[in-house]
N, C-alpha and C positions, 0 to 999 in steps of 0.2 A: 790660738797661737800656733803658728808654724812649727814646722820638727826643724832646727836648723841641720844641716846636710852641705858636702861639698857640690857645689855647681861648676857648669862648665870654664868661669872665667876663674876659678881658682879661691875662691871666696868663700868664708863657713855660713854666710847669711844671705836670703834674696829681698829680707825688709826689713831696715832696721828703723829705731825711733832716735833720734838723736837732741837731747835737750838740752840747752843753750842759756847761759844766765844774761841778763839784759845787761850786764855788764862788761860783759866778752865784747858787744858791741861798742861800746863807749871809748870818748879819750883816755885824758889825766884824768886818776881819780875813778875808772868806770860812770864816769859822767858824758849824759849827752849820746849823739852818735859819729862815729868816727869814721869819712868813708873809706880810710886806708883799711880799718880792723874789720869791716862790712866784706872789704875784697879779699882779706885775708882769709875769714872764716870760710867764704864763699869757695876760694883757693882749693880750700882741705875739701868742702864736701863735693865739688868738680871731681877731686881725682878721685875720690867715692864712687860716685855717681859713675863714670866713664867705666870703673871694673863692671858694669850692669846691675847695681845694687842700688832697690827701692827705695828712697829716704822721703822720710816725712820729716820737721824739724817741729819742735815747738821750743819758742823762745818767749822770754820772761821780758819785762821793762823797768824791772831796777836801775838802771840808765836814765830812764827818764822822771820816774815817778817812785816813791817808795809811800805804801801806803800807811806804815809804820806812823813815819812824821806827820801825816794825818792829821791821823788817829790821834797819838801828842797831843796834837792841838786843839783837840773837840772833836772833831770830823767825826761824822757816823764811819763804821767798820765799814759797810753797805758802800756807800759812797767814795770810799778813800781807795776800796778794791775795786770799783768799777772802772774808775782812772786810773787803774795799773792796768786794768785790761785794755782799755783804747792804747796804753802806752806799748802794748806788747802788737798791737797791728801796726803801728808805728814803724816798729822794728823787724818785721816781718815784711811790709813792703819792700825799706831798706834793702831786706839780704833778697830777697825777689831781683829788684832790681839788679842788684851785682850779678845775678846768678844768670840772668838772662841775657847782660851784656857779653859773658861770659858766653852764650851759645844755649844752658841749660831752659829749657822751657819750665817755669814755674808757677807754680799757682796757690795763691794765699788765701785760705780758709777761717773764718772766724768763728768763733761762736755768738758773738753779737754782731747782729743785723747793721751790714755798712756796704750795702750792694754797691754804689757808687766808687768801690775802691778793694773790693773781695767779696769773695765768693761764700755762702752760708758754709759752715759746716755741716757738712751731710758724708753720713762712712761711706755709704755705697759708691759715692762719687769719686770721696779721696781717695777710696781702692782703685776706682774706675782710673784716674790722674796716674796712678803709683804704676797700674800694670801698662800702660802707656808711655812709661819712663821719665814722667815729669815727679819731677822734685813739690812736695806739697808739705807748704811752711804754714800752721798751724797755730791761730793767734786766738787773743780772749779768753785763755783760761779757758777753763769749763763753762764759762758762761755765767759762773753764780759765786757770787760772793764767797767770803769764808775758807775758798779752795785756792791753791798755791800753784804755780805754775808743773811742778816736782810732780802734783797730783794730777795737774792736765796732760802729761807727758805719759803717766802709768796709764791714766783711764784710755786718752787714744789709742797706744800703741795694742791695750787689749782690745778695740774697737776694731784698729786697721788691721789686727792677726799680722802686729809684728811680732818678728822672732825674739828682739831684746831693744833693751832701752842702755842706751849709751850717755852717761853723763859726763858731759863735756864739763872739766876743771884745769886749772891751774896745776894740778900734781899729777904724779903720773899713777897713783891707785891709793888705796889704803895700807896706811903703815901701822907698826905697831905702837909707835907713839909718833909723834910730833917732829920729824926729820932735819926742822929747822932747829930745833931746841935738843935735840941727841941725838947726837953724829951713828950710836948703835940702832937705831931703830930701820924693821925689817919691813919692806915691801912685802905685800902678800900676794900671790900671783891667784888664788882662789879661796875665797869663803863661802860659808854657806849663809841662808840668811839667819838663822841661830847663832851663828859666831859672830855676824854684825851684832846684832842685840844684842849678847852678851857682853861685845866687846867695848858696846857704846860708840861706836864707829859712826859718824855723820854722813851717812850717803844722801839721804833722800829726809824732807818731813817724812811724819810719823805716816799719815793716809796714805801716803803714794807709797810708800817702802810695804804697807801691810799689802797694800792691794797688789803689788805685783808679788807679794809673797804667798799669798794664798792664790794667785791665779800661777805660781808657778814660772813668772815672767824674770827670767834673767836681766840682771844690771852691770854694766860695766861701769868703773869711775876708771878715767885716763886724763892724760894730759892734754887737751885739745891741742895746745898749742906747742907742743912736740912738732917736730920737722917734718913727721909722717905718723904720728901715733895712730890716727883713727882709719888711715887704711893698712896700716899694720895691723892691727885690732880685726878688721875685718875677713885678713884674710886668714887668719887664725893664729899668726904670733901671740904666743903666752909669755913675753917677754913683757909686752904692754900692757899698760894697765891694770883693774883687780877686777874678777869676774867674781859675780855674785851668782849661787844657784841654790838648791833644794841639797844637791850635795857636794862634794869636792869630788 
């Protein structure tokens, strides 16, 4: 993992991981793909990307597929997660494509084999893509069942020696209770991952949250869809979001 450090373009990070729920992509409903909310997303990581900041993206495909309702239904686990993974290159293409119309050179990596339409995953390469200034969107999960998108997101970002994992949300960090349910409840501008736990705080499934906790790997939760939240964030505004570390 990186030491994160001030750089020359003004920014506290030169790699971040930024994880995306397959929903962000979607219409009404986070259903489907939407290609207004495609360009949008695209939008925020452009003005990322132009301060000189490495992004890798891993996104989910709850938008298209939920393996849950499967499962429900009989569906092997095995099977019903394998079709969340084709659903997450799906989406991945998707914001490719925007990002490239856009000018960004990008390039989409899978963990399951679909030459015909990306690239394998391989770290040494996505590094190779990253320090070349291409955007590398990160699709299939880890590749194996049972594993959640939250967990493909920890395990790469320790793979690619990002600095931190940025989970892109609906809210603008962790509060103390439920902000829509009590008008008193406080933003927290930093936790430790001890206070998440204790707090019962939902950042991440249980694996990805452990794994970036024993590897040391900071999380942010922000508002993706704030006006400017994620290159505020990046550039070290502590007004945005909630920063997770080993300490306060």
């Amino acid at each position: 993992m990186m030491t994160p450090s001030a750089t020359n373009n003004g920014t506290i990070y030169k790699r971040i991981m930024v994880k995306l729920s397959g929903e962000a992509m979607g219409g009404k409903g986070g259903q489907g793909i939407d290609p207004d909310q495609v360009e949008l997303i695209a939008t925020k990581i452009k003005a990322v990307h132009d301060l000189g900041v490495q992004i890798a993206v891993v996104v989910g495909g709850g938008n298209l597929w939920r393996g849950a309702l499967g499962v429900s239904r009989g569906m092997e686990q095995s099977t019903a997660d394998y079709m969340g993974m084709i659903a997450t290159v799906m989406n991945g293409i998707a914001l490719q494509d925007a990002l490239q119309r856009m000018g960004v050179i990008t390039r989409v990596q899978t963990a399951l084999e679909m030459n015909k339409v990306a690239e394998p995953y391989i770290r040494l390469r996505a590094v190779r893509h990253l320090e070349k200034g291409r955007v590398v969107v990160i699709a299939g999960g880890t590749g194996n069942p049972y594993f959640t998108t939250d967990t493909a997101a920890a395990l790469r970002a320790m793979e690619i020696n990002a600095e931190i994992v940025i989970k892109a949300t609906k809210v603008d960090g962790i509060y103390s209770s439920d902000p829509h349910k009590n008008p008193d409840a406080v933003r927290f501008d930093r936790l430790t991952y001890q206070q998440v736990i204790e707090g019962r705080y939902e950042v991440m499934d249980l694996t990805a949250f452990t794994l970036c906790q024993e590897n040391k790997m900071p999380i942010m939760v922000l508002n993706f869809w704030g006006e400017d939240d994620l290159r505020q964030a990046v550039l070290g505004h502590h007004e945005v979001g909630t920063l997770i570390s080993p300490t306060v």
